[in-house]
MARLUM-978933 format. One record per residue (C-alpha): residue number from 0; residue in one letter; z, y, x. Coordinates in nm, 2 decimals. Layout:
+-----+------+--------+--------+--------+
:  nr : rest :     c3 :     c2 :     c1 :
+-----+------+--------+--------+--------+
: NUM :    a :      Z :      Y :      X :
...
+-----+------+--------+--------+--------+
END
This chain:
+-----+------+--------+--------+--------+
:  nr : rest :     c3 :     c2 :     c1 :
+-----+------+--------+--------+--------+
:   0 :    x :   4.67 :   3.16 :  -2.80 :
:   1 :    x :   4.68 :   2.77 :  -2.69 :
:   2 :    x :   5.05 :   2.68 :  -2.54 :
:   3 :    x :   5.03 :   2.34 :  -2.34 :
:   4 :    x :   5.35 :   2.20 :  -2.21 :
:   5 :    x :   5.45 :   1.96 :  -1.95 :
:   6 :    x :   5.81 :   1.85 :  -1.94 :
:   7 :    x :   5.97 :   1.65 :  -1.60 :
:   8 :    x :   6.34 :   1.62 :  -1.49 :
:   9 :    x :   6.49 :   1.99 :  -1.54 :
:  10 :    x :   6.16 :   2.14 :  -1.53 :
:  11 :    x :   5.93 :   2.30 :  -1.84 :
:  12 :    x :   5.60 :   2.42 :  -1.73 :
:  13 :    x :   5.40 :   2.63 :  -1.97 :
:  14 :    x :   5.07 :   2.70 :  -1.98 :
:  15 :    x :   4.92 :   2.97 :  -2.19 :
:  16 :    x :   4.55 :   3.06 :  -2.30 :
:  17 :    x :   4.44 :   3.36 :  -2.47 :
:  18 :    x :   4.63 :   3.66 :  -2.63 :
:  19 :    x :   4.99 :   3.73 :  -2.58 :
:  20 :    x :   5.05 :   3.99 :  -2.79 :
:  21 :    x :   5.23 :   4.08 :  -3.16 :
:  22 :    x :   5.05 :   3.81 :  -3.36 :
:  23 :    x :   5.09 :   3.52 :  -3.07 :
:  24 :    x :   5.44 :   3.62 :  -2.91 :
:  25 :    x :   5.65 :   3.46 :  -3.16 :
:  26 :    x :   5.49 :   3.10 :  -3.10 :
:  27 :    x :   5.56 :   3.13 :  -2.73 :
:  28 :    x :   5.94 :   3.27 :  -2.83 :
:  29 :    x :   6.00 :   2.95 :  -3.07 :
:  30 :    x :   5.86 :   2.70 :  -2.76 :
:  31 :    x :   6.10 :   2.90 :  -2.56 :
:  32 :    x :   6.46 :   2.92 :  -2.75 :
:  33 :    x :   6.37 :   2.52 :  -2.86 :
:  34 :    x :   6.29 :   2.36 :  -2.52 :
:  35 :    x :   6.52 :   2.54 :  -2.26 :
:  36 :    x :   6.80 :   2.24 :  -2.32 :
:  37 :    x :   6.87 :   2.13 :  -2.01 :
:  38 :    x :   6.59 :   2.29 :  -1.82 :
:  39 :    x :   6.68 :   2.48 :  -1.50 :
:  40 :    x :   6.31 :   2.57 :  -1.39 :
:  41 :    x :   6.07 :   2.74 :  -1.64 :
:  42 :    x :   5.75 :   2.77 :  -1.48 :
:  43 :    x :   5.47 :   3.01 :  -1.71 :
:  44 :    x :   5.09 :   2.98 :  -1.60 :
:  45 :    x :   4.94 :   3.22 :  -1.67 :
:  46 :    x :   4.58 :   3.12 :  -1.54 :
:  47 :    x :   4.45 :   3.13 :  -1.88 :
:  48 :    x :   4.61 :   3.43 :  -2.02 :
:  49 :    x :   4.35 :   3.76 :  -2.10 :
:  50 :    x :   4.58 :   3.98 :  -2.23 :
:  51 :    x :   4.94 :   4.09 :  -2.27 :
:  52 :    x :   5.12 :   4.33 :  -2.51 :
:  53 :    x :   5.47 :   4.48 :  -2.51 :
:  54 :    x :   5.55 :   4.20 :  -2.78 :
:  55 :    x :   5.47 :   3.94 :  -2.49 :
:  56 :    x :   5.64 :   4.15 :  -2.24 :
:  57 :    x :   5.96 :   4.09 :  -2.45 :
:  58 :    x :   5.91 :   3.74 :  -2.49 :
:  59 :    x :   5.88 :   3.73 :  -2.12 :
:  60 :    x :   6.25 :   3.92 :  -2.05 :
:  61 :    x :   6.42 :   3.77 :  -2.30 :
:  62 :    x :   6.28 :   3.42 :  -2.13 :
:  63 :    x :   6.42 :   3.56 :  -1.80 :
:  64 :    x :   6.78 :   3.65 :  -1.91 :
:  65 :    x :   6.83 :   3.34 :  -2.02 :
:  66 :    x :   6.70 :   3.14 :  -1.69 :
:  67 :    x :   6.90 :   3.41 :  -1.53 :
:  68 :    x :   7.22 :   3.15 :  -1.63 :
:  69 :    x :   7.05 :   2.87 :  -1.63 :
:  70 :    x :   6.84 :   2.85 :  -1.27 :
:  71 :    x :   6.50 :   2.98 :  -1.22 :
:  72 :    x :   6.14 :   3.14 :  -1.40 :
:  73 :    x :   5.86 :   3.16 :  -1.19 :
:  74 :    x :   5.49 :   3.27 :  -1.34 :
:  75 :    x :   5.21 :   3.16 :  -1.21 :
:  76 :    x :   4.83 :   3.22 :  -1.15 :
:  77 :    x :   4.88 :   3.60 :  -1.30 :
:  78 :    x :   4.53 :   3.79 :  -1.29 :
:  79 :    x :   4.47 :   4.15 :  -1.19 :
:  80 :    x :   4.49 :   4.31 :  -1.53 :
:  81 :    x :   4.84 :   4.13 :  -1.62 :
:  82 :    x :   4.95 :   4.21 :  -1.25 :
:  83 :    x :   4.91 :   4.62 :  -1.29 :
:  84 :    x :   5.08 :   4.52 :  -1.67 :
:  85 :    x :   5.38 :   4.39 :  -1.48 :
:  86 :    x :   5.40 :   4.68 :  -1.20 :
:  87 :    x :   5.38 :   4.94 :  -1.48 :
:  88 :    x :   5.62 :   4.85 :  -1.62 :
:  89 :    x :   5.88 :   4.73 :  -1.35 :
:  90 :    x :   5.83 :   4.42 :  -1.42 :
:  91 :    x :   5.71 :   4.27 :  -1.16 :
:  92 :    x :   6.08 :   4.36 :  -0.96 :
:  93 :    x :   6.23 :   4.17 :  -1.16 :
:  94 :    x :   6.04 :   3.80 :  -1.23 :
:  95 :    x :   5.94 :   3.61 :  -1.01 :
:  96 :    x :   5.57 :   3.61 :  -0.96 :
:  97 :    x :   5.33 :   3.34 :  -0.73 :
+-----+------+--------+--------+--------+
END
């Protein structure tokens, strides 16, 4: 999985590539716990994400509880596949999704 990141004032925008899954998750949880200093809007694009496993799914609510205290997470550009992911699982009631 590629991770590109683009930092402005309170603001961390993530944008993934590939595989989320039990081999890529923990690079995406590192970025995560290190860069959420002073951010109060985590945005996640997912335009170039193919796939996402229960280890990303994790990543993904443990990313929400904390911008739960600290302002807002909004993911992005989510594609069919990742969309029925997020229903099954409840998900998608409780992240914000554009």
């Amino acid at each position: 999985m590629n991770i590109t990141e683009h930092q402005g004032e309170g603001t961390l925008l993530l944008g993934l590539e590939g595989r989320l899954d039990t081999n890529t998750a923990p690079q995406l949880e590192s970025i995560v716990k290190g860069r959420l200093e002073g951010i109060t809007r985590l945005e996640l694009d997912f335009a170039g994400l193919d796939y996402l496993s229960s280890a990303g799914l994790r990543v993904i609510l443990a990313a929400q509880k904390i911008m739960n205290h600290k302002g807002i997470m909004i993911i992005r550009n989510v594609n069919d596949t990742i969309m029925e992911v997020f229903e099954v699982t409840g998900f998608s009631d409780i992240l914000t999704i554009e």
